[in-house]
C-alpha positions as CSV (number, residue, x, y, z in Angstrom):
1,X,26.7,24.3,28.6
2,X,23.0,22.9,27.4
3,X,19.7,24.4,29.2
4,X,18.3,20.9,30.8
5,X,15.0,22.0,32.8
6,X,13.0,24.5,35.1
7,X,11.6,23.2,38.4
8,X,8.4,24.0,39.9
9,X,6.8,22.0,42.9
10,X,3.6,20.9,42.9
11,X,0.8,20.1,45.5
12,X,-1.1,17.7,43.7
13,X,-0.2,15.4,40.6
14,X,-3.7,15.0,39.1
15,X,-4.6,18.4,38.7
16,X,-1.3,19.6,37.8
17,X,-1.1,17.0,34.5
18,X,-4.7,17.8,33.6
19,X,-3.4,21.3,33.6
20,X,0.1,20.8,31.9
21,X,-0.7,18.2,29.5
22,X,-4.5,18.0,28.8
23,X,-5.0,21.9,28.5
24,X,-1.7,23.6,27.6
25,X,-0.8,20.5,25.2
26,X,2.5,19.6,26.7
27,X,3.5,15.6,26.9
28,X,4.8,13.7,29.6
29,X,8.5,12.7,28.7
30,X,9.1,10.2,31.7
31,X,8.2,10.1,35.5
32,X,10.4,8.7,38.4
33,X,9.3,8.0,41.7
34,X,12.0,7.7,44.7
35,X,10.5,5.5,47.7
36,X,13.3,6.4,49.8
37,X,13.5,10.6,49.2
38,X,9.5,10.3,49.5
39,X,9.0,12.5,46.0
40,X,8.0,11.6,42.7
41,X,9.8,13.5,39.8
42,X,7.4,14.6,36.0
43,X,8.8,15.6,33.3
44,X,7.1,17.5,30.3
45,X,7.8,18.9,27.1
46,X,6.3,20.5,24.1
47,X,5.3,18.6,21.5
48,X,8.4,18.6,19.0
49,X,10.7,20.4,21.4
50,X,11.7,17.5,23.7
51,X,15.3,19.6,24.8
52,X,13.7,22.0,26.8
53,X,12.1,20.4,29.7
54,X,9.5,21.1,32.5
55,X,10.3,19.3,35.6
56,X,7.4,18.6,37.8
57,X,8.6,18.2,41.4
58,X,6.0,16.3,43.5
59,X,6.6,15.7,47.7
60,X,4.9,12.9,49.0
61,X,4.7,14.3,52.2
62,X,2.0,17.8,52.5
63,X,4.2,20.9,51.9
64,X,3.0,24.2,51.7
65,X,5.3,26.3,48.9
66,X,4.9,30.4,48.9
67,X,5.2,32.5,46.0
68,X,8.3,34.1,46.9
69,X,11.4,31.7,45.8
70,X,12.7,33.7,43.2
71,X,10.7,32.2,40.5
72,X,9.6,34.4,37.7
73,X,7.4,32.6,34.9
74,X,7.8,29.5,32.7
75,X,7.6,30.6,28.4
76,X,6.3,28.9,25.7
77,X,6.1,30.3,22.3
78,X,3.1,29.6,20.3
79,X,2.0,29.5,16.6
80,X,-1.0,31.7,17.3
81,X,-1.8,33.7,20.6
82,X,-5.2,34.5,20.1
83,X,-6.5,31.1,19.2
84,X,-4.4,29.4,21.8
85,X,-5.8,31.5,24.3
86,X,-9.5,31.1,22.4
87,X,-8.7,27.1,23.5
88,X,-7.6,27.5,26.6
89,X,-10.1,29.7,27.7
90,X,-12.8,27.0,25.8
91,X,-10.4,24.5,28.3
92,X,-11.7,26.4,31.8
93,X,-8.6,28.1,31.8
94,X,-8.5,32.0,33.0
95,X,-6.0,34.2,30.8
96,X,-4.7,36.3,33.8
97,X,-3.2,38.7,31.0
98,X,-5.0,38.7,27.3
99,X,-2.9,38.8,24.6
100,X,-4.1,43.0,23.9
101,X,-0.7,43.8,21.9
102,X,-1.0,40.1,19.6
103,X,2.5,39.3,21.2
104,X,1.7,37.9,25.0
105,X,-0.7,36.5,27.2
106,X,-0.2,35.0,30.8
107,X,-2.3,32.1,32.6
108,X,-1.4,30.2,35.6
109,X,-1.1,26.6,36.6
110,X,-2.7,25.1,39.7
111,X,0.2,25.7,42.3
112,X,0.1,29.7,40.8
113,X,3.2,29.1,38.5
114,X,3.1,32.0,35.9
115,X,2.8,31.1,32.8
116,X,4.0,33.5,29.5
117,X,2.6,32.7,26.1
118,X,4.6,34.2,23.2
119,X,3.4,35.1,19.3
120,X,6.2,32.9,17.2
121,X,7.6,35.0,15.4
């Protein structure tokens, strides 16, 4: 068995990529669009770690998603957790949880994803 990807829908593309890619540094590993299914499908990874995979679920048509759906948080381990969240919070981006005990922080995306940030090490 290989881990492949985590899911999260989102409500709007452009804001969601600015956030993903332009702020918390992840790249886009390949988009597909399906005219007939009426969704468009993201895929993003951190830079050097192209395995584990953040798929980006996009319906054409307005949905509106609640919280609820047994979805925890999305992880990322970093190299440093106080100047990550120095840059993100540089970036516009509110740390929901500082980083008090140097091990963990938590932000969240546009759609209100949680979003862990863990010391390497």
């Amino acid at each position: 068995m290989k881990y492949l990807h985590t899911m999260v829908r989102i409500t709007d593309i452009k804001s969601s990529i600015h956030f993903y890619c332009e702020k918390l540094g992840l790249k886009e590993i390949k988009r597909y669009e399906n005219k007939e299914g009426r969704f468009t499908l993201i895929f993003l990874a951190a830079p050097g770690d192209e395995e584990a995979q953040l798929e980006l679920t996009y319906n054409w048509d307005s949905e509106v998603y609640g919280e609820g759906r047994n979805f925890g948080h999305l992880a990322y381990q970093v190299e440093n957790i106080y100047e990550t969240c120095k840059g993100l919070m540089d970036a516009g981006i509110l740390i929901n949880r500082p980083p008090r005990d140097g091990q963990m922080a938590f932000i969240r995306s546009p759609d209100n994803i949680s979003i862990e940030l863990l010391q390497k090490g």
